[in-house]
C-alpha positions in Angstrom: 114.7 74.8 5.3 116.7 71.6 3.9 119.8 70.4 5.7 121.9 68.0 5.0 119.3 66.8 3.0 116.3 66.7 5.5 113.6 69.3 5.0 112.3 70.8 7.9 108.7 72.3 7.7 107.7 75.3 9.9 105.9 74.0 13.2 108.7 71.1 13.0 111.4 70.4 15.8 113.9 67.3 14.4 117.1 66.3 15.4 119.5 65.6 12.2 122.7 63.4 12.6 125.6 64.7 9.9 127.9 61.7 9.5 131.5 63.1 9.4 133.8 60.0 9.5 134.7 57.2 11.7 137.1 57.1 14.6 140.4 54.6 13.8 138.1 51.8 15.5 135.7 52.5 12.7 133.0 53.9 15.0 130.9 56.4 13.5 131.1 60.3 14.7 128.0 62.2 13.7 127.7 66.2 14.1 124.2 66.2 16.1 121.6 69.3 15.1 118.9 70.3 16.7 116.2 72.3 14.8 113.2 74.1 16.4 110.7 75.5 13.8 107.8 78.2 14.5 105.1 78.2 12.2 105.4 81.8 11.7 108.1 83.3 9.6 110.7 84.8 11.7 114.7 85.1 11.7 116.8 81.7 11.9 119.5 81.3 14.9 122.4 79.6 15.4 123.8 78.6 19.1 126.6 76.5 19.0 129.2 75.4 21.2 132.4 73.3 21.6 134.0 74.8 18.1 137.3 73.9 20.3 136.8 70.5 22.2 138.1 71.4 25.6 136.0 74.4 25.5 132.8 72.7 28.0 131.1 76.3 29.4 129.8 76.2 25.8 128.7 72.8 25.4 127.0 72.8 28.6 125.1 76.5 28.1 123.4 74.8 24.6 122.9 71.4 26.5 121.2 73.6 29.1 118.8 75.1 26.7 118.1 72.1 24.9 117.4 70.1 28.2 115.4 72.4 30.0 113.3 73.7 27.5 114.5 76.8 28.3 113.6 78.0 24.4 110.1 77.8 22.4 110.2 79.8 19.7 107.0 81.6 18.2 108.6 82.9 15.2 111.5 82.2 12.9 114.1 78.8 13.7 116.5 77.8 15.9 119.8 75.5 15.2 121.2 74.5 18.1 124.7 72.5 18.3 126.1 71.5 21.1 129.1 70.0 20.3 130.9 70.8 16.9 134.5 69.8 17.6 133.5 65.8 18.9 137.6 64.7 18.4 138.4 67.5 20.3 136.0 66.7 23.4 136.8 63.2 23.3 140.7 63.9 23.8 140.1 67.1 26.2 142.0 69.0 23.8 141.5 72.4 21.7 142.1 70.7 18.2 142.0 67.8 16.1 144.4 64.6 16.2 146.7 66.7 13.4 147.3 69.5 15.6 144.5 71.8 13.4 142.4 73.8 15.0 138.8 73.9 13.4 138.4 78.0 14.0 141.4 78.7 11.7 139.7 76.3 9.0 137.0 77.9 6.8 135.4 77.8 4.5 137.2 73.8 4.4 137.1 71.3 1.9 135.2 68.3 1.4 138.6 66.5 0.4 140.6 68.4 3.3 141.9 67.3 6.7 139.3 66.2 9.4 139.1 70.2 10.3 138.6 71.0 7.1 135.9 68.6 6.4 133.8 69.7 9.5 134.6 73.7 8.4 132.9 72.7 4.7 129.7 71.5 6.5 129.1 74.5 8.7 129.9 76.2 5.3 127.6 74.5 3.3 124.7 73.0 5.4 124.3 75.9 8.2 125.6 79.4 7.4 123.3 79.5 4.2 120.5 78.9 6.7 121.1 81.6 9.2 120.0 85.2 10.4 122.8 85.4 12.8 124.6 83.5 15.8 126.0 83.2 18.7 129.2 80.5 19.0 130.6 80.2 22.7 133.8 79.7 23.7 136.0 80.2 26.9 139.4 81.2 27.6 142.8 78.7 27.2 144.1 76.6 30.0 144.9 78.1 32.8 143.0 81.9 31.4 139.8 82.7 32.1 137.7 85.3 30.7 135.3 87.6 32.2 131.6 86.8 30.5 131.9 89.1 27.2 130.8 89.3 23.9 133.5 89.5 20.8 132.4 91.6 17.9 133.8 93.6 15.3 132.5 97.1 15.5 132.5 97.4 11.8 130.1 95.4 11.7 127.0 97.4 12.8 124.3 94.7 13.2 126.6 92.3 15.2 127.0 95.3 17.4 123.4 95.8 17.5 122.8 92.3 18.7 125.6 92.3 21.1 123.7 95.4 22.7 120.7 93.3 23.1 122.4 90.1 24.1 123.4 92.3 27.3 126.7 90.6 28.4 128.9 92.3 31.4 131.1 93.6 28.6 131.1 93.9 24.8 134.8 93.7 23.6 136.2 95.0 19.8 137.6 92.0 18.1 138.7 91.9 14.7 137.7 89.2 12.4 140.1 86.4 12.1 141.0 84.7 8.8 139.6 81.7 8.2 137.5 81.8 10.8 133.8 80.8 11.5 133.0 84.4 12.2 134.8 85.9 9.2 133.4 83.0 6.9 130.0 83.8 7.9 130.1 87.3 7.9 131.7 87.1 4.0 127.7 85.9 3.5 126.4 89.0 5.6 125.3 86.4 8.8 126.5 88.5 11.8 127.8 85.5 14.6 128.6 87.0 17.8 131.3 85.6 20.1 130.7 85.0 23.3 133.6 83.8 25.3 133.3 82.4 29.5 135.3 80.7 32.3 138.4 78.8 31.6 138.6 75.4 29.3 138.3 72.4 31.0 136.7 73.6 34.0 133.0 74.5 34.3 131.7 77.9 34.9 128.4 78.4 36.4 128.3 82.2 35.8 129.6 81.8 32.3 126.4 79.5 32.1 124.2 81.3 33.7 125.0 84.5 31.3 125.6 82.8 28.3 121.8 81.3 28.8 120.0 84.9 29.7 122.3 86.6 27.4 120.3 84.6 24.4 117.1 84.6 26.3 117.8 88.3 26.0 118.7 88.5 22.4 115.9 86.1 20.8 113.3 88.2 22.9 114.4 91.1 20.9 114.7 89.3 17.6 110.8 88.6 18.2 111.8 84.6 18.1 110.7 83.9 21.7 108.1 85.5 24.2 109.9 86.0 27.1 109.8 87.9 30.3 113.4 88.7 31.0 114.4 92.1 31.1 116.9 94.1 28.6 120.4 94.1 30.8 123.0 97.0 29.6 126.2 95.6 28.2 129.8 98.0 29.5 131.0 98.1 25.6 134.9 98.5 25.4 136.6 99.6 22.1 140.3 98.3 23.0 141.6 95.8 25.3 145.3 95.0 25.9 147.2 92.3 27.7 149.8 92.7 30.4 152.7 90.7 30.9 154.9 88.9 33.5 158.3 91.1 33.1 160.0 88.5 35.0 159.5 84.7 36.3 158.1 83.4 39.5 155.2 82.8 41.5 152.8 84.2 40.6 150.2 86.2 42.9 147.4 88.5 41.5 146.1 91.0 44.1 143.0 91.5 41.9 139.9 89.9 40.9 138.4 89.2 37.3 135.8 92.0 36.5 137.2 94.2 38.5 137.5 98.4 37.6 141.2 98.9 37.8 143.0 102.0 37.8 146.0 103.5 35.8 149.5 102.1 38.4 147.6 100.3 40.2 148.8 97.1 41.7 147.5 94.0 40.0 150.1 91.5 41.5 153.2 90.6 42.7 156.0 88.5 41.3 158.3 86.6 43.3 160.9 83.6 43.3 160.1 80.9 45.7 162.5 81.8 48.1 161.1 84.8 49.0 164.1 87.1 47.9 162.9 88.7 45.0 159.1 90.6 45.0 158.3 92.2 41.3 155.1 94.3 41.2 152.5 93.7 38.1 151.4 97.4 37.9 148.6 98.4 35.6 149.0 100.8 32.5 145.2 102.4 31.7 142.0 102.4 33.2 139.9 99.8 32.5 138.3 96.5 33.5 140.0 93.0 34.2 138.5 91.2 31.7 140.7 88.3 31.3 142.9 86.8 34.0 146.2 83.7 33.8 145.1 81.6 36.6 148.6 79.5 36.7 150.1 80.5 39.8 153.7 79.8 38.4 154.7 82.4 35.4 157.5 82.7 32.8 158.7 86.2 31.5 156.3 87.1 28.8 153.1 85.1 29.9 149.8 87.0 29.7 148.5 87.8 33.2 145.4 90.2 32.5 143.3 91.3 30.1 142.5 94.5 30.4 139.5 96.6 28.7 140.1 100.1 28.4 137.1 102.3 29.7 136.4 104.2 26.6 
């Protein structure tokens, strides 16, 4: 395994610092990687996180694994990064100074705009090494998402190792272009989505699932020894979002994860005078997989995400 120009031998565990460029006060941001190598021949695994800086479940669920050990593998390798998007996380935001967003970048260019340059080394340095993945993200300000797994059902493997990653729920989501998923997956490297908690606010349960979901998945890809039980995943083939009808206040009568019915009531509407109450009813069975936690709404806003039970 050579990345970025630094061979790593099997039994090896290194930590390799990709220079990117230099902030406008010329200090020098570096894409940390951390490699742990088996002796014995196995499949290679990415976990990455913070692909979108204000994304922090993520950053903190590969932290977690890197800092407590939590993952020795006997076979194959692991590539662990923590923090892809550094500008992002330094300025709590989603994107990069120009407004890109590094997810909508791929494969990039090594002559291209900061996104773009960061999008041509996971191109070139880390999808050629790589089995398959697992990139975390959370939901947008103010939306947080149930713990779930993204992946396209066309793509049979990825749905394989969604089954043994063993999130609550396993969502259909089509491949996006330009994305790190669709980039990779134009190789044949299957890189599941897993998406937890809200940005900019920390999620313990997102953690906690995000770190026995992979426990879960190596132990079945034979790259760890593990005790941890298989855990079934609730695997939904359409999802929809509801959406505020009117302005207001916004109250949800419903929690996330929830099993909702067909009319039922998921919230009310109302203006802050009290005058006018609007019920949020609910259009198909299913699961509240997503939920807007802004308690003030516009006409049009998403309010839940629901998962319809197949």
């Amino acid at each position: 395994m050579v990345i970025n120009g630094v061979r790593v031998r099997p039994g090896q565990s290194i930590n390799i610092d990709i220079a990117i460029a230099r902030l406008p006060t010329h200090t020098l941001i570096d894409l940390p990687v951390f490699i742990l190598r088996a002796k014995e021949e196995g499949p290679t695994v990415l976990i990455s996180g913070g692909l979108h800086g204000d994304e922090i479940n993520g950053v903190v669920t590969v932290k977690r694994l890197l800092e407590e050990e939590i993952l020795s593998p006997v076979r194959g390798s692991l590539i662990l990064v923590p923090l892809v998007n550094t500008y992002g996380f330094l300025s709590n935001s989603r994107t990069f100074p120009d407004g890109r967003d590094l997810n909508r970048s791929f494969p990039g260019s090594s002559r291209g705009s900061l996104a773009s340059q960061i999008a041509h080394i996971l191109t070139k340095e880390i999808i050629p090494q790589i089995d398959f993945g697992v990139d975390f993200h959370t939901g947008g300000r103010m939306l947080t998402n149930y713990p779930q797994i993204r992946v396209d059902y066309k793509d049979k493997k990825g749905v394989q190792l969604a089954e043994a990653f063993g999130a609550p729920f396993t969502l259909n989501s089509s491949m996006i272009d330009k994305s790190f998923r669709k980039e990779a997956f134009k190789s044949k490297k299957s890189i599941l989505v897993f998406e937890g908690g809200e940005s900019m606010r920390l999620d313990n349960q997102s953690v906690e699932e995000g770190i026995l979901g992979i426990r879960r998945l190596l132990k079945h890809a034979g790259v760890i020894e593990d005790s941890i039980k298989e855990a079934k995943t609730l695997k939904l083939k359409e999802s929809f979002w509801i959406r505020a009808k009117v302005s207001g206040i916004f109250i949800p009568t419903v929690s996330i994860g929830e099993q909702v019915r067909k009319g039922q009531m998921l919230a009310k509407i109302s203006d802050p005078y009290g005058q006018v109450k609007v019920p949020v009813k609910n259009t198909s069975d299913g699961y509240v997989v997503g939920l807007n936690n802004s308690p003030v709404v516009n006409s049009g806003d998403a309010l839940f995400h629901i998962g319809k039970i197949p």
